[in-house]
N, C-alpha and C positions, 0 to 999 in steps of 0.2 A: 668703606663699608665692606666692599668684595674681598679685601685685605685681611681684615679682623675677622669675617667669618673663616676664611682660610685658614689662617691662624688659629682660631681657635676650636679646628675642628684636626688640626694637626696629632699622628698619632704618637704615641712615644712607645717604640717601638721596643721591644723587652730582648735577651741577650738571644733568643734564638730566630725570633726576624733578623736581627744584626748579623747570625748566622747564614740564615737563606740568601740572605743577600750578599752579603759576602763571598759566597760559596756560588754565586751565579756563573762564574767562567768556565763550568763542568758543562757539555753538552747536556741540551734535556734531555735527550734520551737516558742519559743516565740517571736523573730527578725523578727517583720510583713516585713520590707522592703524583707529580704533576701526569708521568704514564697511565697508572692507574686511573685519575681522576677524568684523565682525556679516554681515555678506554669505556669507562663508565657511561660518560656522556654519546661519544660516538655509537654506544651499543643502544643505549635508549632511542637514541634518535633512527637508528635501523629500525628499534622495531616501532614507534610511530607508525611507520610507513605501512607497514601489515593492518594498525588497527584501521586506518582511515579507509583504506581502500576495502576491507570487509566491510566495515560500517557503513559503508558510503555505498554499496554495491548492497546491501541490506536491505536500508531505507527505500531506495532508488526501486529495487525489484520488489519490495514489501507493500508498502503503500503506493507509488508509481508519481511522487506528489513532491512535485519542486520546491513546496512551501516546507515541507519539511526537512529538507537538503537548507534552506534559506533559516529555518529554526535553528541547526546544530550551528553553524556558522555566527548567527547573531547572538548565540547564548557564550561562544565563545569573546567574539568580541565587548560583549557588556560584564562578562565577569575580566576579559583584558579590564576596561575601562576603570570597573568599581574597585578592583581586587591589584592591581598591578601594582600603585606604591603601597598599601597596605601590604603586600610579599616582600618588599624589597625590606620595609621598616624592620619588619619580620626576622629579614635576611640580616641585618647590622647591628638586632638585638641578642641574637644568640649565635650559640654554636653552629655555624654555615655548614661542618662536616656533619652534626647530629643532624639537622634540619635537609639537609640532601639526603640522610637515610632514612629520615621520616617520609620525605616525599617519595622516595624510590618504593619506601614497601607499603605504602597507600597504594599509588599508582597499582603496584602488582597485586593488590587486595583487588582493587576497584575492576582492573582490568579484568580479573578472573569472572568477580560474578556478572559482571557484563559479557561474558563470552558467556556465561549459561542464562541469563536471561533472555540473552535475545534470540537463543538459537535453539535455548530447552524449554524454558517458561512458558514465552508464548505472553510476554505480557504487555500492556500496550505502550506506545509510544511513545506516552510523557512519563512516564517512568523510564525509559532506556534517555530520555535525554535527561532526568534527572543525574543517571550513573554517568551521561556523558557531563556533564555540570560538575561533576566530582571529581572527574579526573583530570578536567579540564586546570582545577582549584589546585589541584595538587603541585599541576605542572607546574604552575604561577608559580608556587615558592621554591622550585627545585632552583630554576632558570637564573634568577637574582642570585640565589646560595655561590650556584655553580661559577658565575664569572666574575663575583667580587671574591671568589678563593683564589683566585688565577695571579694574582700582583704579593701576597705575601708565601705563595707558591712554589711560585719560581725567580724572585727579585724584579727589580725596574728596570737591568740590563736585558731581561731577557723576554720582556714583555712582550716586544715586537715579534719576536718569532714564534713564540706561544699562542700570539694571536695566528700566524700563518696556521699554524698548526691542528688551532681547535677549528680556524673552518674548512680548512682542504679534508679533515678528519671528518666534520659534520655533512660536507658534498659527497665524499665519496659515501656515505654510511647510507645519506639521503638517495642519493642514484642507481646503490645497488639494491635499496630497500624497497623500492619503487619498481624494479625490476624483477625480484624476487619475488615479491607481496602478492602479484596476480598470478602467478605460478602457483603461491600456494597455496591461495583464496580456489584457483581452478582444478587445482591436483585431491585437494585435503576439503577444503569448504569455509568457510568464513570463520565458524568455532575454531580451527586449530590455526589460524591467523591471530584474531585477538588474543586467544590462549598464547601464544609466541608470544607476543606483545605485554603479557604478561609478565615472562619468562624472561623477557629481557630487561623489563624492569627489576627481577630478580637478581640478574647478571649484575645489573651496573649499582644495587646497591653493594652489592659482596665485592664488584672494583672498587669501591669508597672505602669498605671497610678495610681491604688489601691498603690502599693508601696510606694506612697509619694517620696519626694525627697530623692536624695543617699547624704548620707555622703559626704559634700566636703572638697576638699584640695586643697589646693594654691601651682602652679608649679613653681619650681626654672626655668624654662622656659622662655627667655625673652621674654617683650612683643610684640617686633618686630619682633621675630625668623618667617621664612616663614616656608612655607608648604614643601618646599623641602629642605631648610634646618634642617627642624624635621623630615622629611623622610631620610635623609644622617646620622642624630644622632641617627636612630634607627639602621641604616648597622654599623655604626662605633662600635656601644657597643656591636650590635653581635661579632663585629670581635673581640675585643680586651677583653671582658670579656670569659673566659675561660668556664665556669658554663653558660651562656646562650650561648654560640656556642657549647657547647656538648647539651642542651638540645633542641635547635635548628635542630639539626642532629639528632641527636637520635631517637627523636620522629617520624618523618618519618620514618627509616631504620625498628624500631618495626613495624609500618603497612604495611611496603613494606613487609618485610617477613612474616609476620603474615598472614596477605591477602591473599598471593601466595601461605602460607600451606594450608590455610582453602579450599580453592580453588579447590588444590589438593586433598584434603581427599573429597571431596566433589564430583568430579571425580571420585575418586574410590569407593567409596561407591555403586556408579550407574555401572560403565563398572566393576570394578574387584570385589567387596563386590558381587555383585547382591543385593542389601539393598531393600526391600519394601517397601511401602511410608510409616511404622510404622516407622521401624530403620531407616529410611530416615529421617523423622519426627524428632526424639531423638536426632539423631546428630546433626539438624538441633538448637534443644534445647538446646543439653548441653552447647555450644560457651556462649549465652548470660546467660544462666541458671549458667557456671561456674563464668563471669564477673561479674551477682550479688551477688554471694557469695563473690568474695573477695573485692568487694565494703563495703559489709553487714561486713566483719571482718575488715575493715579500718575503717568504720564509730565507730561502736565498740569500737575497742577500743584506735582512738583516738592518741595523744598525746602520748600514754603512748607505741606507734610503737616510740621503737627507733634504729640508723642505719639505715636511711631510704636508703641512698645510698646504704647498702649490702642489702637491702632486692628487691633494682631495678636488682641489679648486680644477685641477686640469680636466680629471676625471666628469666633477657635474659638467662643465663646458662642453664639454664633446657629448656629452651621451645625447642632449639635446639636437645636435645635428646630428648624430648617427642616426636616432632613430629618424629624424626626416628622412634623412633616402632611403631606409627602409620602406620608409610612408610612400614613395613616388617610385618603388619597385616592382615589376609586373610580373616577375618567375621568381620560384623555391630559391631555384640553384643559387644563384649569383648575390643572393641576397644572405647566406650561411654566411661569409667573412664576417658582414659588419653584424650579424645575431654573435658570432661567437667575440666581436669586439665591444660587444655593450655589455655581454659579460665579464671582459677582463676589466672594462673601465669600472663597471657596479661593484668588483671585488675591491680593488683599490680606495674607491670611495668610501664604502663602508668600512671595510677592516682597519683602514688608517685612523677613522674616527674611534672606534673603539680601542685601538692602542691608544690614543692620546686619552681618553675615557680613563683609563685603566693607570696612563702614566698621571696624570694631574690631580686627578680626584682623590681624596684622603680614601683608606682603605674603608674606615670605618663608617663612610658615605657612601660607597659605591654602591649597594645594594639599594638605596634609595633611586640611588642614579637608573641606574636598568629597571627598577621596576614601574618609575615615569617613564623612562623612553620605550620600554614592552607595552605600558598601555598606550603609549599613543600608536605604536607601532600595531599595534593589534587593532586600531579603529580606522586607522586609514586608509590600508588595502583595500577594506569592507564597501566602506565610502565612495572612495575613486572609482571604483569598480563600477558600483551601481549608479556613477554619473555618467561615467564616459560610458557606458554598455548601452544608457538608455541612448547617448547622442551618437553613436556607432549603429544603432537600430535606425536612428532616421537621417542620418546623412553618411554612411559607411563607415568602414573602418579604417578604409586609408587618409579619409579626410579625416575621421577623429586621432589618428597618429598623428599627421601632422600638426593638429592645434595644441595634441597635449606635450609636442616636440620643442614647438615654442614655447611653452609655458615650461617646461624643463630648463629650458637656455635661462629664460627671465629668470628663474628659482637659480641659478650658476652666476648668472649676472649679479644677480640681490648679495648671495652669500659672498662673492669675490670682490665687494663693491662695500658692503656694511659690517661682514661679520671679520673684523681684522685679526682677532685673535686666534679664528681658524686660518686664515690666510698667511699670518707669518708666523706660524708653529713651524719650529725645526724638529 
């Protein structure tokens, strides 16, 4: 059954994919489409950073009411949930470059009157989380567009490094946007934060447009199929392909946990560490600071990572005791190696899974694929979070790292023990 869906979701590829791929032994740097496209994305994701921290500083100083910090959050994750394969289906019915420029100058529409609504208007509450519900919508199909164009982009030689690239591209963009974002929320005011955020959604559709056209290819796809029955062909290949319903799961259960450790050390750092905003600072670094390292050593070297499936499995096995001795760690200092080694293991894990994503799955599926694994990815954090936070309120945080350090290992156990197709992927 996993066969013939494969089969017959196979693309036939037309003479200028035959092209891209062919033509893959040129450095990316030199693949203007794929520069621009990585440009585009890294600049959105900069400005993100601006809107949250306005919005979030808004809400917080405006009403003073955690329920409403818990509103924008949970409108996020249920339109994740409702909307996430419906973006993807989205994503694999049409033009993924026209549809990324749709979402880029929504996003810049949306984001604009949201910077005068909330800061000229004056208007109330559920109306500012409606415009955040809008742009929330918008993301959703950028995101699908954006990394099922990545494989007829730049070819299947060159997937692996294009992944190094779009996320050491998306950390650095995230950590300096994060840094900049209160500087200018505190320099300027929150209005000329979201307004950026605006502007850079402006930026990266004009990088799409710079990209020139993507690489096409012709979908074995009929020409009659409707919209929900290519929504029911993206459930049915999760189900029956073995390799995308482990990397469907998978990918979630890593942020679910991962999250809910960071979370926790992050906790203790403040009630049990006593950490100072320096060591506060550091740990706060090492996470992203380890992530781009083991981006930097996949970009690296490339192709020549093989066993990519023992080096996923290696990755979940360790983070589970890593963070134990985190758990049973009494100062900042001493405990930054292994913060900054649960980041380079997290990169590895994740980024290898989505190369293999990117290399197996037919092009003309992939959009389905991420916009399952976005909504689950989108409900999980949310979830773990408000489990382990309640069980961290009544038995600490050190004792809630270390249970959910074990159940990390189990989760490394399970997948190195059941899931074989992620285990012996070269």
């Amino acid at each position: 059954m996993e066969s013939e869906i494969v089969s017959a979701s196979r693309l036939t590829v037309d003479a200028s994919q035959e092209k891209a791929d062919a033509g893959v032994a040129r450095p990316l740097i030199r693949n203007r489409t794929f520069m621009w496209v990585l440009s585009g994305n890294a600049i959105s994701v900069f400005g993100d950073c601006f809107n949250g921290i306005a919005l979030s500083l808004w809400i917080l100083q405006t009403t003073g009411s955690a329920k409403s910090m818990a509103a924008v959050l949970m409108t996020h994750m249920i339109l994740s949930v409702l909307l996430g394969s419906v973006a993807g289906t989205v994503a694999d019915r049409m033009d993924r470059r026209k549809l990324m420029l749709v979402s880029d100058s929504l996003r810049c529409a949306i984001a604009a009157a949201l910077a005068y609504l909330v800061f000229y208007a004056e208007v109330s509450f559920p109306v500012i989380l409606v415009m955040v519900a809008l742009l929330a919508t918008a993301s959703l199909f950028q995101a699908p567009a954006f990394h099922a164009s990545i494989h007829p982009i730049v070819g299947k030689d060159k997937l692996q490094q294009a992944t190094g690239w779009i996320h050491l591209a998306d950390n650095i963009s995230r950590i300096s946007g994060l840094a900049l974002a209160g500087v200018l929320v505190a320099t300027f005011g929150g209005f000329a934060a979201i307004l950026f955020n605006s502007l850079a959604y402006l930026l990266s559709m004009l990088c799409v447009l710079a990209a020139g056209q993507f690489p096409s290819y012709r979908s074995a796809r009929p020409k009659d199929s409707t919209f929900v029955g290519d929504l029911k062909e993206g459930f049915r290949y999760i189900g029956a392909n073995s390799l995308a319903r482990a990397i469907v799961v998978l990918h979630p259960l890593l942020i679910l946990f991962f999250m809910s450790s960071l979370t926790m050390v992050q906790v203790m750092a403040v009630k049990e560490w006593k950490a100072g905003p320096v060591a506060f600072g550091f740990i706060e670094l090492c996470i992203p600071l380890g992530y781009m390292l083991g981006a930097g050593v996949i970009l690296s070297f490339g192709s020549r990572i093989g066993r990519r499936g023992l080096w996923i499995c290696a990755g979940l096995l360790l983070l589970g005791p890593m963070f134990y001795l985190l758990s049973i760690m009494r100062s900042a200092w001493p405990a930054l190696p292994f913060v900054l080694g649960c980041g380079l293991l997290f990169a590895f894990s994740t980024m290898l899974i989505q190369i293999i994503l990117r290399s197996e799955v037919s092009v003309e599926l992939q959009g389905r694929l991420y916009g399952a694994m976005g909504a689950l990815s989108g409900i999980a954090p949310p979830l773990g979070l408000a489990v382990f936070s309640s069980v961290a309120d009544r038995y600490g945080a050190s004792w809630t790292l270390s249970m959910i350090s074990m159940l990390f290992l189990a989760v490394g156990l399970a997948v190195v023990l059941t899931l074989k197709r992620i285990r012996a992927y070269v």
